[in-house]
Every structure is written in C-alpha cells, then in structure tokens.
C-alpha positions as CSV (number, residue, x, y, z in Angstrom):
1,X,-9.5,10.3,5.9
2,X,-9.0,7.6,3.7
3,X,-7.5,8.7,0.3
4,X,-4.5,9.2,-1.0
5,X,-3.9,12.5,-3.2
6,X,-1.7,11.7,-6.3
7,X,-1.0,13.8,-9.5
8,X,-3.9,11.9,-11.5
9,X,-6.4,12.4,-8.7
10,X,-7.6,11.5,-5.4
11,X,-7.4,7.2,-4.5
12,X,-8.1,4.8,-1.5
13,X,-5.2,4.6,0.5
14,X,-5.8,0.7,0.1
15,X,-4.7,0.5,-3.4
16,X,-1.4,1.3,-2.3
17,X,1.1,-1.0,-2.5
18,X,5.1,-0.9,-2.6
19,X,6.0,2.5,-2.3
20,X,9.4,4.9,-2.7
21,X,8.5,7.4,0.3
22,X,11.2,10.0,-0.6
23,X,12.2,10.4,-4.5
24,X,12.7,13.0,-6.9
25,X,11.6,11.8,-10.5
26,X,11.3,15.3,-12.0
27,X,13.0,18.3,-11.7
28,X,12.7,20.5,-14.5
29,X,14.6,23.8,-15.1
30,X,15.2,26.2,-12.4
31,X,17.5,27.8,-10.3
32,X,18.3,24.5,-8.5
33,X,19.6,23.2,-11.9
34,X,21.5,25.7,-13.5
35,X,23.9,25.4,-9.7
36,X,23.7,21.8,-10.4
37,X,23.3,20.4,-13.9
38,X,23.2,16.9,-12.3
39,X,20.0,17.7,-10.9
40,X,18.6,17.9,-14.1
41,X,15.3,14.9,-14.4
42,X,13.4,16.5,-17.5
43,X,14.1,13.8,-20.4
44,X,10.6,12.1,-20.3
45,X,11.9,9.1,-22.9
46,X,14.7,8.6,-19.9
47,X,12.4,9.3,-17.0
48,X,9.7,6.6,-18.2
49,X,12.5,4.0,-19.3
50,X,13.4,3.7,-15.8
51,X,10.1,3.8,-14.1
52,X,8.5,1.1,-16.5
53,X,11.6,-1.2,-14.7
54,X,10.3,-0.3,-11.4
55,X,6.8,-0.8,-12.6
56,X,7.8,-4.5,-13.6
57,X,9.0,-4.7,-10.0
58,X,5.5,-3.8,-9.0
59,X,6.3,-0.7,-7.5
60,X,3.1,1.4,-7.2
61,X,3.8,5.1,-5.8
62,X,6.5,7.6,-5.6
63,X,6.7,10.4,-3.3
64,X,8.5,13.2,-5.4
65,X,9.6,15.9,-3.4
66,X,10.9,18.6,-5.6
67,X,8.4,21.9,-3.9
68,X,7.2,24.9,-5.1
69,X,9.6,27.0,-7.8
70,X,11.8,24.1,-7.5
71,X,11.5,22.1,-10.7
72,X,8.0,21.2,-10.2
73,X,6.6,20.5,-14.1
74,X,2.8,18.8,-12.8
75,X,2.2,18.5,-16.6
76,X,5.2,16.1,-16.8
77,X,4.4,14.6,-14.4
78,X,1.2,13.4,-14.7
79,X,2.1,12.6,-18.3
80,X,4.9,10.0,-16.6
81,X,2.6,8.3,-14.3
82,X,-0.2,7.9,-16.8
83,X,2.2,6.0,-19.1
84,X,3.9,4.1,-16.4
85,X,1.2,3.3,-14.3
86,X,3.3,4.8,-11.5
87,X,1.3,7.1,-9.1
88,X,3.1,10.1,-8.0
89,X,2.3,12.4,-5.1
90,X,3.4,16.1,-5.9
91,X,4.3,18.5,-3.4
92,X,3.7,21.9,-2.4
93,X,5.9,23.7,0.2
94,X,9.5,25.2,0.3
95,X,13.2,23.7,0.0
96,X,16.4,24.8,1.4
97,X,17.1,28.7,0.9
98,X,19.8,27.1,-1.4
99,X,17.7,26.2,-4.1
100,X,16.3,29.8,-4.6
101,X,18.1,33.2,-5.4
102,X,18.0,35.8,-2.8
103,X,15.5,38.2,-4.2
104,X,13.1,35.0,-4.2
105,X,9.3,36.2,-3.3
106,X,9.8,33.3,-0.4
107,X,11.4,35.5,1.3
108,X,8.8,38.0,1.3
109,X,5.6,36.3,1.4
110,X,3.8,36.1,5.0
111,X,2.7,33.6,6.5
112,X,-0.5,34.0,5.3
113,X,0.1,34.8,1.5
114,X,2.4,31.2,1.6
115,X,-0.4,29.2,3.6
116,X,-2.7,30.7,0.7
117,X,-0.5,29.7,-2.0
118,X,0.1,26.0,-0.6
119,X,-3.4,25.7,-0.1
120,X,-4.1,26.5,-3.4
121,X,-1.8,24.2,-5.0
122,X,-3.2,21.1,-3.0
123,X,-7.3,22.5,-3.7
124,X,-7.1,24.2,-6.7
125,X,-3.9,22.7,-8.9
126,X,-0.2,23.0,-9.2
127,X,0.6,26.1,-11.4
128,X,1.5,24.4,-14.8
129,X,4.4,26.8,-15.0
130,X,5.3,26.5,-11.2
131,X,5.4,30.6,-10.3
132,X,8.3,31.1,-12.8
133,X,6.2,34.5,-14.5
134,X,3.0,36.2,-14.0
135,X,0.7,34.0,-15.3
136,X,-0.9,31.1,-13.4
137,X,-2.5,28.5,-14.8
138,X,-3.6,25.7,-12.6
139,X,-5.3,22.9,-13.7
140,X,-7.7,21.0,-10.7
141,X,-6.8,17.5,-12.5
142,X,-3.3,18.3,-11.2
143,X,-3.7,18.7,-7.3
144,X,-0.6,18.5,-4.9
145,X,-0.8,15.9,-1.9
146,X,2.1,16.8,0.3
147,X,3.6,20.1,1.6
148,X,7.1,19.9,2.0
149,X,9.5,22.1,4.1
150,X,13.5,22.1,4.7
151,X,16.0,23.3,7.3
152,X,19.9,23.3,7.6
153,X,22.5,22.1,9.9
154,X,22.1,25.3,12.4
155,X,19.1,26.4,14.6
156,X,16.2,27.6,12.7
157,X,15.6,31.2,11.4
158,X,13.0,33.2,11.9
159,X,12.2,32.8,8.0
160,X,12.4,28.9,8.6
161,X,9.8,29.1,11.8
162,X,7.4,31.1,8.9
163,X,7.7,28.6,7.3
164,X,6.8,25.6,9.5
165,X,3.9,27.5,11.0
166,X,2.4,28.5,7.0
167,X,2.9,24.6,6.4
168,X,1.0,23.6,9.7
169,X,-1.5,25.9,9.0
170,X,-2.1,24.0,5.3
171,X,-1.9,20.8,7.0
172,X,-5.0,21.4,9.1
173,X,-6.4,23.1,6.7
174,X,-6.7,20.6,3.9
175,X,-5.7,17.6,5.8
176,X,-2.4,17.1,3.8
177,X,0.6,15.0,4.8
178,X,4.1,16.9,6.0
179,X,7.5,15.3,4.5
180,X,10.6,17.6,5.7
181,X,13.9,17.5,4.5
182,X,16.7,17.6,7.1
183,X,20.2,17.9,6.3
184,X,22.4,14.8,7.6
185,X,19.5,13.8,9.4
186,X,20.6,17.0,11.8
187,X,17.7,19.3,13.8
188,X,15.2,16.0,12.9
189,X,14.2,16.4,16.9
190,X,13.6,19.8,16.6
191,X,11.7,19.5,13.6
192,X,9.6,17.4,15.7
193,X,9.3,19.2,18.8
194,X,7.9,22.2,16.8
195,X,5.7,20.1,14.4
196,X,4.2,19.3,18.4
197,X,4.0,22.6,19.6
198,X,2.3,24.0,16.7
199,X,-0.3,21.3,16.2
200,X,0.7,19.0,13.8
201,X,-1.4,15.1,13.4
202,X,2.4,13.5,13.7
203,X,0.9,10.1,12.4
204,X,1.2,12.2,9.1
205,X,4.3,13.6,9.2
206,X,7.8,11.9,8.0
207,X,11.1,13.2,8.1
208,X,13.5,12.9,5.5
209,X,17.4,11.2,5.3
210,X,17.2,10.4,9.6
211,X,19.9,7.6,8.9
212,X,22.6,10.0,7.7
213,X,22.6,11.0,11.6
214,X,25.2,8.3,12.7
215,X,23.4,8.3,16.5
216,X,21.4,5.9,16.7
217,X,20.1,6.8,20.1
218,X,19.4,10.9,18.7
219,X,16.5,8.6,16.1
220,X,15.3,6.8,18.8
221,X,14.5,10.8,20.9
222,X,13.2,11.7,17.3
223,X,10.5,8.6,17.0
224,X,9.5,9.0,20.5
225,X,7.9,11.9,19.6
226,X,5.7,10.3,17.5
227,X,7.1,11.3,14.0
228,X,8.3,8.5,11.4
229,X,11.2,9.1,9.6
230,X,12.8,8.2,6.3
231,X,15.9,6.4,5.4
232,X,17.8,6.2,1.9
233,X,21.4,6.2,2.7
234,X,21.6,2.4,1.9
235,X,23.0,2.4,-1.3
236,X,25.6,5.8,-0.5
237,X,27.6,4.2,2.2
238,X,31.2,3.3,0.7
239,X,32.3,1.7,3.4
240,X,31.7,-2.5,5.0
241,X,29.7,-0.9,7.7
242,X,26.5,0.3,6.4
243,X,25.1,3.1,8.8
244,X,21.6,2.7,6.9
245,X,21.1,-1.0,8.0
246,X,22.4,-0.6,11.1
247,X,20.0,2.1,12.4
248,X,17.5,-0.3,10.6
249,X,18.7,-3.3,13.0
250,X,18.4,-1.0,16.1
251,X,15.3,0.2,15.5
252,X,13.0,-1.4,14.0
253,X,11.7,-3.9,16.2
254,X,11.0,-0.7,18.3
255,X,9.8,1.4,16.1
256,X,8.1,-0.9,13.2
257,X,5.6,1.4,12.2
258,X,7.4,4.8,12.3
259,X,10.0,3.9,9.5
260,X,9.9,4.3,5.9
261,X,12.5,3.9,2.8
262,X,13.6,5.7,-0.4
263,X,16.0,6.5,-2.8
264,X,16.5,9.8,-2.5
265,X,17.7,9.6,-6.1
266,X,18.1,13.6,-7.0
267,X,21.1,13.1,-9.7
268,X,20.9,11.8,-12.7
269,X,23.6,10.1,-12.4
270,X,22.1,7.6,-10.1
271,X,19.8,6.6,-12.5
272,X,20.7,3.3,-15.3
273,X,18.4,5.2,-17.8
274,X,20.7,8.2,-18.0
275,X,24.4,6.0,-17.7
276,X,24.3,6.3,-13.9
277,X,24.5,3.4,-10.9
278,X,23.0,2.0,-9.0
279,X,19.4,2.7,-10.7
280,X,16.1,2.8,-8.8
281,X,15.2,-0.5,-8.9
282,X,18.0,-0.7,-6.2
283,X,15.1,-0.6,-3.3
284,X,13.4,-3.8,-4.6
285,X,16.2,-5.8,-5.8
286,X,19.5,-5.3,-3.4
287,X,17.8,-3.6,-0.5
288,X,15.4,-6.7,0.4
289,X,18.4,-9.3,0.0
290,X,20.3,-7.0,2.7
291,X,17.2,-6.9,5.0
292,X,16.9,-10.5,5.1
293,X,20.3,-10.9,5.6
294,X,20.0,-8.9,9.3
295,X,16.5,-11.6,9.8
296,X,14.7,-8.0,8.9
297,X,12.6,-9.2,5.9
298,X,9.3,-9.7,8.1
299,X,9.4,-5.5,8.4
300,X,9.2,-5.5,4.5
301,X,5.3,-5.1,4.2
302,X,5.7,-1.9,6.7
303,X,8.5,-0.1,4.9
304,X,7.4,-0.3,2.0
305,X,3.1,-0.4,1.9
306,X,1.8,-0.6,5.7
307,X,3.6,2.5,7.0
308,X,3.5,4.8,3.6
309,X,-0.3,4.5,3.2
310,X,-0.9,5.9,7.0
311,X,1.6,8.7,6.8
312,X,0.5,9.8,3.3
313,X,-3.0,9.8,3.6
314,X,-5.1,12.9,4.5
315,X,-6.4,13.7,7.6
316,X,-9.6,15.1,8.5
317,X,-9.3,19.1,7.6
318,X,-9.6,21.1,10.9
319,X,-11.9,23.6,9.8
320,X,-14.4,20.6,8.0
C-alpha cells in the first residue's frame, strides 16, 4: 500500500516529509489526567501556538499516540492540523492498565469485540466522544491510522497477550501500522518475538522509548528481528553522557533503516507554549547539531522522512 492514514484523510506516503514518530499533541480529559494533571494537552490556542513553530521548521507529520478512552478528542484534532498544516496520525488500540480504572470494559472485552472496535475506529471513524457514555458518534472524515498497544516492566499477562493478538488481528485486517509502548525500553524483544509468532508485517511495526534500555547490545537482539524502534530520550538525559546518542552512534550504521525519533512530549510542561522547556522544536533545532557532532547527520533523511513513511504506511489487508 501506498498511503498514509491521517486525521484529515487518507495521503501518498510520498508527501511525507520530516516527521515526529512518537508524540502526544492531545490528550483531553480522562482518567489518565485527573492521576496526572500534567498530562493535560486540551488548550487548542496553546496546542497550535507551538505546532505553527514546528510548522516554520517544516515539520510535516506527527504520530500522536494517546489510544482509545485515553484522551483521544479526533474533533480537536483534526481542527489542529487543519490550522497548522500539521498532519496527525490518530491511533486506535490500548495503553498501560495505568491509564484506566479497574472496572474499565478493556478488561472485559474479547478479543474479538476489541479487534471489532479497533477496526471500527480505523474504517469507520474515531468516536467523537472516545467511548466515555453510550452514545457513539463516529465521523468517517475522522479515521484512525495506527493501533497502538502497551506493556510493563514484568512478563506479559494473559490480558496483555489479548491484547497483542486483537491488535494483530486489526493489523491484517485493515493493513494498519503497530506503534507499542514499552516501559524503559524493557520486554521490547519480547514484543517482537510475539509480533513474529502471531503474524505481524514487522516492516510496519515500531517500538516505542528502545533507548531508555541502557544495553545497547539487548537493541541490537531487538532490530534483528526485523522491528524498528523509536528513540526520544535525547533531550531527558541530565547527565554529560547521553544514552540516546550513544545507542544512536552504535547503531545506526547497522541498523539505518530500522530507527526513528520523537519527542515523546506527554507533559505540558515540556512544551514553550505552556511555560515549559525544552519545547518541540527541540528535534529540529538541537537534535540535528548533536547528530552532526557524532559525523551522524548523513542518517538525518532516514530518521526523520525515509524510515517513518515505510513504517506508517498501510499494508495490503489480509483478507483483500
């Protein structure tokens, strides 16, 4: 397939260009939010201050990663990238158990109901009201292009295994891209091994926040399955030795097409347009001067436009 699915509709993965493969530029109010205020990305005057800045930096997509009945607001959304010129790719899926109360339906539905529900967010539209009452409302303008899963720092459950095989099942299905959230870049190879066994095209699947593994030599296991993985620690690292760019000088001359770069931005307090350092615009202002420090600027065109457009464009559906 050749398209990329973003808020505002389906385009050619060509028109792509410099791309933020892991953000989070809304999250309305949820469950998530009232645990952690700072999460909080719903001021759309604040929200489209800060992406018109990245826009004059030409970026051109942002993967948002906030799933289902996690802060999701499609109508915001599309809203922000129709006045910034931003495209946004919305996902379906689940995040960490965390992020929902107990008596969450998740942790009822079967397989089959989720794969259903998923499906119908990416064919059908993203619930305007994202599953918070008993109305649904989906609008087909406002389509999801990614499914999205998390796990923790211990082996998976059997709820979490439900999950990776309802989110398999929607990827061959509709042919949409996987992005997975690991915690400290922990399990990543078992994410993989799975995402193997169970099917997956791993051309189109990424995992998330790999560099905050401090083994280089566990990432390297991970990409030889065939996986990419993400990295957007760069800017977090307090200390002179940045783990971020160091896993980036190990492994990208061996793995140039298998890595991609975000922000990972989730608090507001990261952003300049709410107070907060270092801003967004980090990733194409600091982050390029630190690659071509390291002689790493020639990989600049693959993290940011080359990779991105393989890993989030569709694949053929299984069943077409």
């Amino acid at each position: 397939m050749n398209f990329i699915r973003t808020i505002l509709g389906d385009i050619p993965k060509e028109q792509i260009g410099l791309t933020y493969s892991h953000e989070h530029v809304v999250i309305d109010h949820c469950f998530a939010t009232d645990i952690h205020p700072e999460f909080l990305l719903n001021d759309f005057e604040k929200l489209k201050e800060e992406l018109l800045e990245l826009k004059k930096l030409e970026l051109s997509l942002m993967i948002d990663t906030m799933p289902v009945n996690a802060g999701r607001n499609p109508v915001l959304s599309a809203k922000l990238s129709k006045e910034t010129g931003i495209h946004l790719i919305v996902p379906t899926g689940i995040h960490q158990e965390k992020y929902y109360p107990r008596n969450h339906w998740r942790f009822q539905y079967s397989e089959d109901q989720l794969s259903d529900l998923f499906i119908a967010d990416i064919e059908k539209g993203i619930d305007r009201y994202d599953y918070n009452g008993p109305i649904v409302e989906r609008n087909p303008s406002h389509r999801a292009g990614m499914i999205k899963l998390a796990t923790n720092e211990e082996p998976f459950s059997a709820h979490q295994e439900l999950i990776f095989r309802a989110v398999v099942n929607v990827h061959l299905h509709s042919g949409a891209p996987i992005l997975t959230h690991t915690t400290n870049g922990t399990f990543a190879l078992e994410q993989a091994l799975f995402f193997e066994k169970l099917g997956a095209n791993l051309d189109h699947v990424v995992l998330s926040h790999v560099d905050r593994n401090p083994d280089s030599r566990y990432i390297e296991q991970v990409l030889d399955t065939g996986v990419s993985v993400e990295f957007d620690s760069a800017f977090r690292w307090k200390t002179p030795e940045n783990q971020t760019y160091t896993h980036l000088e190990t492994l990208l001359s061996k793995y140039p097409h298998q890595i991609v770069v975000g922000m990972d931005a989730a608090r507001n307090s990261y952003w300049k347009s709410y107070g907060g350092k270092p801003g967004l615009d980090y990733l194409l202002t600091t982050f390029p001067k630190e690659l071509k420090k390291r002689n790493l600027e020639d990989f600049y065109d693959l993290l940011f436009i080359q990779n991105p457009r393989r890993i989030f464009s569709f694949i053929q559906p299984q069943n077409s």
